[in-house]
Backbone as a chain_set.jsonl record, in Angstrom:
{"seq": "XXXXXXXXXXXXXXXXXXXXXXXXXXXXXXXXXXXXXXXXXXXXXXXXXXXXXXXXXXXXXXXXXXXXXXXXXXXXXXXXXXXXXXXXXXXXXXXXXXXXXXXXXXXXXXXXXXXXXXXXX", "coords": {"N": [[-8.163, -20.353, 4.641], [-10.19, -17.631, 5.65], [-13.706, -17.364, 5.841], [-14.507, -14.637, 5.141], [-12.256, -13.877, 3.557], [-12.957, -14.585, 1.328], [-14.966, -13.236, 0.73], [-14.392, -10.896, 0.251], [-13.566, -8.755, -2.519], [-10.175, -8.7, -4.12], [-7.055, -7.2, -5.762], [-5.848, -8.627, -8.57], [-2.661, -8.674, -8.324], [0.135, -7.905, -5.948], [1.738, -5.435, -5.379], [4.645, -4.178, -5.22], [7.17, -1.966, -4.192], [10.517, -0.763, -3.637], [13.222, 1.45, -1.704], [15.852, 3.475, -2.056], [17.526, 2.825, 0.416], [16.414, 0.562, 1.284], [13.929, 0.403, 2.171], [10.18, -0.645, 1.882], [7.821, -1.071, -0.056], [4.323, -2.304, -0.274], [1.193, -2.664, -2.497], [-1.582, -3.599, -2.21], [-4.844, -3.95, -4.794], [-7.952, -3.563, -2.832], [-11.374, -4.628, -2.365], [-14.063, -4.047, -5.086], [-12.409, -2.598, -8.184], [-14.052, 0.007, -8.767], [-15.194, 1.338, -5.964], [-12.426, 2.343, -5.106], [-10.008, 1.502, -3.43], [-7.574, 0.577, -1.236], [-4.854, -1.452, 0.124], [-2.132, -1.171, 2.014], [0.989, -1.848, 2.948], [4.148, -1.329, 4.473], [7.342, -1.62, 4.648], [10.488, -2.163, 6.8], [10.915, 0.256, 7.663], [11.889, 3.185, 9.776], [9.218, 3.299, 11.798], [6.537, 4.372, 13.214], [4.232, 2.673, 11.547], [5.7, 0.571, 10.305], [5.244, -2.527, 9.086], [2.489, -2.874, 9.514], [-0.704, -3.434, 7.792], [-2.465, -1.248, 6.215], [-5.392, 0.211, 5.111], [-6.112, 1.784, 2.728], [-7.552, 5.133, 0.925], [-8.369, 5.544, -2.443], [-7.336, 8.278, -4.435], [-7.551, 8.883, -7.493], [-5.562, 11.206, -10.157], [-5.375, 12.633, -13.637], [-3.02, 12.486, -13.949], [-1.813, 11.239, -11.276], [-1.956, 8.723, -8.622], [-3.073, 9.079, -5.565], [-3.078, 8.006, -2.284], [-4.483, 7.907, 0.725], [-4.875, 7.864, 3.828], [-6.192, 7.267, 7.302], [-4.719, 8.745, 10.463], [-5.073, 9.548, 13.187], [-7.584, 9.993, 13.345], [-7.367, 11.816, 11.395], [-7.0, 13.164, 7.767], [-4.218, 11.491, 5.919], [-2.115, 12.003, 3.735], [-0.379, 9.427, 2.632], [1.021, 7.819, 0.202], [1.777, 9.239, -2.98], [1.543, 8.189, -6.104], [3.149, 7.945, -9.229], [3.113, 6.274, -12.238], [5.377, 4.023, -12.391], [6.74, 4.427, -9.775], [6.718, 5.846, -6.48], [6.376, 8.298, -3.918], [7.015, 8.404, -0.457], [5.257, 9.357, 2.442], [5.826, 9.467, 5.186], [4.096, 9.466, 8.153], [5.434, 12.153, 10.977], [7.738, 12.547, 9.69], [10.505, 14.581, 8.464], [11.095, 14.563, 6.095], [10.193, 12.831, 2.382], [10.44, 9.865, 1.354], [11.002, 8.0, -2.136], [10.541, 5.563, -4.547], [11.03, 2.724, -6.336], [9.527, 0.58, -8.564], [9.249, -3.005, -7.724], [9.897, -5.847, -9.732], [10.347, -8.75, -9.31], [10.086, -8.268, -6.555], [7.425, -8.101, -6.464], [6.576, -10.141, -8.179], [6.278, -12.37, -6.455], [4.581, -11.529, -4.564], [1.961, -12.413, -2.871], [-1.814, -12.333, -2.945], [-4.074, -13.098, -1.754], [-2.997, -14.245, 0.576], [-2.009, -11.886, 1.67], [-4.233, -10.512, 2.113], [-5.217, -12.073, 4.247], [-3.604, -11.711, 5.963], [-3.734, -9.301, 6.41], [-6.495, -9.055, 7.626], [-6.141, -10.35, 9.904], [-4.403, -8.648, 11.694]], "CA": [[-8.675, -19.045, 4.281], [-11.59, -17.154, 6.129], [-15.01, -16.773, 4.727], [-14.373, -13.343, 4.744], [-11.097, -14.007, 2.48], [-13.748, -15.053, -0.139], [-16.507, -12.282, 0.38], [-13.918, -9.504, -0.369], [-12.463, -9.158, -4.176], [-9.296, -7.712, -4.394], [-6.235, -7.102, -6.57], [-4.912, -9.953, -9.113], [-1.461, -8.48, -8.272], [0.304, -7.199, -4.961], [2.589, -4.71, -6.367], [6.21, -3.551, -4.508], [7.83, -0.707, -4.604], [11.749, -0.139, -3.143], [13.931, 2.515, -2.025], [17.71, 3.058, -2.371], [17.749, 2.875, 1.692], [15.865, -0.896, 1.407], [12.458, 0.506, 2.506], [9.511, -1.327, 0.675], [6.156, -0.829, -0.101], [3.315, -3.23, -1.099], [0.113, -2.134, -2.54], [-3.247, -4.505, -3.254], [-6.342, -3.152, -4.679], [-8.823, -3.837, -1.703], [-12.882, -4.461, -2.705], [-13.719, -3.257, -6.531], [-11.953, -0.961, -8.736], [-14.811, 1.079, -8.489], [-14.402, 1.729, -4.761], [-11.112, 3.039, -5.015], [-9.271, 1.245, -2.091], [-6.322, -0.334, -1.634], [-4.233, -1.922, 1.064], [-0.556, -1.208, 2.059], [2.321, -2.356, 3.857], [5.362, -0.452, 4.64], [8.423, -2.304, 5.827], [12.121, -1.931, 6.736], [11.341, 1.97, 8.294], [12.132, 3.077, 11.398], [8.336, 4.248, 11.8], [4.606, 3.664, 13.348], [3.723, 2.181, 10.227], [6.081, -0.745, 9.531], [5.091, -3.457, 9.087], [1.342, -3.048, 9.77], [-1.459, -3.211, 6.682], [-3.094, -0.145, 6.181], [-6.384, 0.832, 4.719], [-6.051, 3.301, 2.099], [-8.904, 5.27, -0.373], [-7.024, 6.175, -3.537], [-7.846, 9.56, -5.311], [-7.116, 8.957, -8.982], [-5.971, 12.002, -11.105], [-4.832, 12.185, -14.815], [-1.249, 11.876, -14.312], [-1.354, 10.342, -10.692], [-3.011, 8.285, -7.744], [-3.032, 9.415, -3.841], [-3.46, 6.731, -1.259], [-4.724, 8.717, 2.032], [-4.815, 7.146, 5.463], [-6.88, 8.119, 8.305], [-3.932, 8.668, 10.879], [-5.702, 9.951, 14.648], [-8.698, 10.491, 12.703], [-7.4, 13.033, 10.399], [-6.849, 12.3, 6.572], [-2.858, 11.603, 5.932], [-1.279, 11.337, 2.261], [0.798, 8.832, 2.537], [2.123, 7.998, -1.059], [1.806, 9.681, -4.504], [2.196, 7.18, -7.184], [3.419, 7.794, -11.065], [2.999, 4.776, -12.528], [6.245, 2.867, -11.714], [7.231, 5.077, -9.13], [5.915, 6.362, -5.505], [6.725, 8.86, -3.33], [6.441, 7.836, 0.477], [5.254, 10.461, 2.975], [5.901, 8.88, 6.33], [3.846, 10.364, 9.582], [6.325, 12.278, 11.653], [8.921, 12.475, 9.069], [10.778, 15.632, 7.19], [11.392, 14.546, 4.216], [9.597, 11.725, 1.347], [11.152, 8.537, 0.801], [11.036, 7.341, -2.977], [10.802, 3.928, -4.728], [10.526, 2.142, -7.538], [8.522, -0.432, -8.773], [10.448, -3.916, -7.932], [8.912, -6.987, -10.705], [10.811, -9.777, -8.774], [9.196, -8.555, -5.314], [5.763, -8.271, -6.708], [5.888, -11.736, -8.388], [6.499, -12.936, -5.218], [3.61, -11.261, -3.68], [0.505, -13.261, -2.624], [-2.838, -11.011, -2.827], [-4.774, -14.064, -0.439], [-1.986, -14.316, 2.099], [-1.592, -10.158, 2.031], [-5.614, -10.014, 2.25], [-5.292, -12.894, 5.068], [-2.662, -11.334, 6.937], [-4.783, -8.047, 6.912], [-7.947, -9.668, 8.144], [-5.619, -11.111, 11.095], [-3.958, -7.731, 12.715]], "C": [[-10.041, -18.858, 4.927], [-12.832, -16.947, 5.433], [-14.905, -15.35, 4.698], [-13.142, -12.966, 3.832], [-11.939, -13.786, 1.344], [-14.242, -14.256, -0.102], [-15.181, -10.895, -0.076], [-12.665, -9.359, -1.588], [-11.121, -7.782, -3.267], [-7.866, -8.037, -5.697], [-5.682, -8.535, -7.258], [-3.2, -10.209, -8.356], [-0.934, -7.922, -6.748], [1.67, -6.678, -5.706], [3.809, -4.666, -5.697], [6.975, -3.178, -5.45], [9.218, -0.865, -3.222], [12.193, 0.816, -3.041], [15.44, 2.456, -1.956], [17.531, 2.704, -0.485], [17.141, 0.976, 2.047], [14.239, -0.69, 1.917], [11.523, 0.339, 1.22], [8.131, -1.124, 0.989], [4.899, -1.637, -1.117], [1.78, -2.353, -0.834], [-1.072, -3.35, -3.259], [-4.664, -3.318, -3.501], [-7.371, -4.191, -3.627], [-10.384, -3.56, -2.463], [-12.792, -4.06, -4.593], [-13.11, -2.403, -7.043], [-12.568, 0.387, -8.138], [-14.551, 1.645, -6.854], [-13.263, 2.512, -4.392], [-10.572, 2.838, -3.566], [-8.896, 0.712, -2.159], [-5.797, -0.437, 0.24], [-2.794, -1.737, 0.791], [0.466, -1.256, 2.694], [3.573, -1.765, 3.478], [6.16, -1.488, 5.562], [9.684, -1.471, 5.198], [12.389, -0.242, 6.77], [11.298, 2.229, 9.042], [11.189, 3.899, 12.001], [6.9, 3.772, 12.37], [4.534, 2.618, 12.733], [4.581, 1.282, 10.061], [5.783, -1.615, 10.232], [3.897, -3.6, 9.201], [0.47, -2.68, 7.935], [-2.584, -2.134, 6.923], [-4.397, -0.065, 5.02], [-6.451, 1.763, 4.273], [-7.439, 3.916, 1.386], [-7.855, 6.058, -1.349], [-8.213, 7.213, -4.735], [-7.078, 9.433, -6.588], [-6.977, 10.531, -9.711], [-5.288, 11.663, -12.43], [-3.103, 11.548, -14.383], [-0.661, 11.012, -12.189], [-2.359, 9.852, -9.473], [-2.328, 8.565, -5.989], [-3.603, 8.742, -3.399], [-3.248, 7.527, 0.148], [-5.133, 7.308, 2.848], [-5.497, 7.961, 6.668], [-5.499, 7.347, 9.748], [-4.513, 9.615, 12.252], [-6.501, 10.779, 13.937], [-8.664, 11.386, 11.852], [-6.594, 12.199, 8.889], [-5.388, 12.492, 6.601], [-2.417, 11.41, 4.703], [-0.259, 10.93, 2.478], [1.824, 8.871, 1.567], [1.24, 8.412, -2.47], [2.325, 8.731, -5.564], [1.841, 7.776, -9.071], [3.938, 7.311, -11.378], [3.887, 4.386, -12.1], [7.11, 3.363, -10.728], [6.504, 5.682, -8.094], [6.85, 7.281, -4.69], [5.65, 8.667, -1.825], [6.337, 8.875, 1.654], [4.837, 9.472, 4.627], [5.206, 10.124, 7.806], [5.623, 11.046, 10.43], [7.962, 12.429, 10.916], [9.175, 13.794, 8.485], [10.404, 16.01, 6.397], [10.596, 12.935, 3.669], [10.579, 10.879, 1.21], [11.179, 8.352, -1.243], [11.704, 6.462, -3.265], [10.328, 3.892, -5.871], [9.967, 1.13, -7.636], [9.496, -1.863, -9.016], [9.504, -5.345, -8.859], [9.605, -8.221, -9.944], [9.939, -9.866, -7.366], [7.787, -8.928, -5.508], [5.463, -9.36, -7.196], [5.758, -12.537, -7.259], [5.674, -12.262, -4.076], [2.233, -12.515, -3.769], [-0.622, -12.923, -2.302], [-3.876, -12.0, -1.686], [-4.537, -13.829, 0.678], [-1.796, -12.895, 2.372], [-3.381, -9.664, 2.796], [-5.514, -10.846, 4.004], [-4.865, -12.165, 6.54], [-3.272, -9.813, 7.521], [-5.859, -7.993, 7.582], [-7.368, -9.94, 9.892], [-4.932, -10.413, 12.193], [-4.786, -7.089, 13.706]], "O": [[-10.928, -19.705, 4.822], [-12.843, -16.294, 4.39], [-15.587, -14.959, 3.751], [-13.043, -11.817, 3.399], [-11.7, -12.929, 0.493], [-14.314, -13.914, -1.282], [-15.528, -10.01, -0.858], [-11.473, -9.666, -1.612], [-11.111, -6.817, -2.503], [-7.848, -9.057, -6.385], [-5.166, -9.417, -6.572], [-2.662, -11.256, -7.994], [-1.886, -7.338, -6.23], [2.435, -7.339, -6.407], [4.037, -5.873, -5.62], [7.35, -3.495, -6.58], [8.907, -1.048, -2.045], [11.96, 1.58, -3.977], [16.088, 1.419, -1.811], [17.208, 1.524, -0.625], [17.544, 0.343, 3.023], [13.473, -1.65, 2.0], [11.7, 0.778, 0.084], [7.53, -1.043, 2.061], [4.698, -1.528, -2.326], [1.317, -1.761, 0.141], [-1.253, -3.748, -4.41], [-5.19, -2.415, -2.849], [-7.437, -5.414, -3.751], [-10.608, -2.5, -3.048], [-11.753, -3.854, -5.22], [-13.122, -1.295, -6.506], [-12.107, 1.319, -7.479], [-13.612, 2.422, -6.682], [-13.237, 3.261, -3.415], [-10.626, 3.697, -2.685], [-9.211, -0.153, -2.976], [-6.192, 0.209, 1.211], [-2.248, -2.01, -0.277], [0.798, -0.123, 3.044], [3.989, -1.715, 2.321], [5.88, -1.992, 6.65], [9.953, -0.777, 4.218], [13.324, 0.415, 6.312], [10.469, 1.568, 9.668], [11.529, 4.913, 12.611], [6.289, 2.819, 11.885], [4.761, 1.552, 13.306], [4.068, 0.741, 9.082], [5.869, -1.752, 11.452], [3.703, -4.797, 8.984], [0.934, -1.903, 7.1], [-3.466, -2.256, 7.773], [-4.04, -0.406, 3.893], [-6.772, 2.763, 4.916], [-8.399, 3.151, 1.304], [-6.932, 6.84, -1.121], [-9.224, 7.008, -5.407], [-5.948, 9.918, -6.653], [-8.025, 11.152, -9.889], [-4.669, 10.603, -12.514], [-2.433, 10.529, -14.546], [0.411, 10.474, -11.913], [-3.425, 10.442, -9.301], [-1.249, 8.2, -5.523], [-4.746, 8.556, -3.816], [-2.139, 7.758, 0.629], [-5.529, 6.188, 2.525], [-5.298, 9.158, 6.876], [-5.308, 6.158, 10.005], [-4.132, 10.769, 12.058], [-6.326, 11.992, 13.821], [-9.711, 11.874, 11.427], [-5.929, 11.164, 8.848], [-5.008, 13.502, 7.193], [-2.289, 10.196, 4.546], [0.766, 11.605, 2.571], [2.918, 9.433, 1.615], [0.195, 7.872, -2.833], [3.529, 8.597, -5.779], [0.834, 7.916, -9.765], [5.158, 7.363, -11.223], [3.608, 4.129, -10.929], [8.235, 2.866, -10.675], [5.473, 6.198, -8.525], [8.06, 7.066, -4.756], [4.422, 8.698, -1.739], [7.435, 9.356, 1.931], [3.755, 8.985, 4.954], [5.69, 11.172, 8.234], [6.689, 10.431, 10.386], [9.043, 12.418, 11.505], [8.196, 14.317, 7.953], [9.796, 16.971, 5.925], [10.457, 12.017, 4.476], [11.686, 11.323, 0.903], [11.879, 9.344, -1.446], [12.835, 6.182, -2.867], [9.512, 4.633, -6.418], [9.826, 0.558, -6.555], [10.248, -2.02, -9.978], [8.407, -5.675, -8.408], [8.809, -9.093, -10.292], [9.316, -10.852, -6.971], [7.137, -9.792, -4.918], [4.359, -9.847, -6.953], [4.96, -13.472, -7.304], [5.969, -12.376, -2.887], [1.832, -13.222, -4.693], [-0.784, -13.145, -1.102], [-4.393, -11.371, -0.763], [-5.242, -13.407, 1.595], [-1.347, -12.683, 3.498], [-3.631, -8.818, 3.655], [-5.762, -10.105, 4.956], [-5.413, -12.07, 7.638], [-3.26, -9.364, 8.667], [-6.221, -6.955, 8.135], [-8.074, -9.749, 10.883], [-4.735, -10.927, 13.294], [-4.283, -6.323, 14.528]]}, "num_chains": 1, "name": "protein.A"}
């Protein structure tokens, strides 16, 4: 692990989210709560974005949280999340994906090795 593994807190948990199509989505909180930023990985879409860890800032409201992306410098809403459920707004796409919240993938996340692997692209 990098000394920069250690200097930056993030999430106890790395979360994943599924869709009926097999497309998956992991989310860590990145730096303090306070901050409001998170990290997220998109796999298994046929898109820019899979497979690479993204740099989000997440806009909290009462009933849900927006994880924007700076996408050729302009802000992008990716996904809309209520609570065990996201809606995935892919660059270049139609239509939204949705997913649910998978508890088998996310135990099987590793918030080090997700932070690691982000440090390393």
């Amino acid at each position: 692990m990098s000394a920069t593994s250690n200097a930056v807190e993030v999430g106890k948990v790395v979360y994943a989210f599924e869709g009926d199509l097999g497309a998956t989505v992991w989310l860590l909180r990145y730096d303090t709560k306070e901050n409001n930023k998170a990290l997220i990985q998109i796999m298994f879409v046929d898109n820019e974005l899979n497979g690479k860890i993204i740099l989000a800032e997440v806009d909290e409201t009462q009933k849900h949280k927006h994880y924007v992306i700076q996408l050729n410098n302009k802000p992008h809403s990716l996904l809309i999340q209520d609570k065990n459920k996201i809606e995935l707004f892919l660059p270049g796409e139609q239509s939204n994906l949705d997913l649910v919240y998978n508890k088998n993938l996310s135990r099987a996340g590793n918030p080090q090795a997700f932070l690691a692997e982000y440090e390393s692209q």
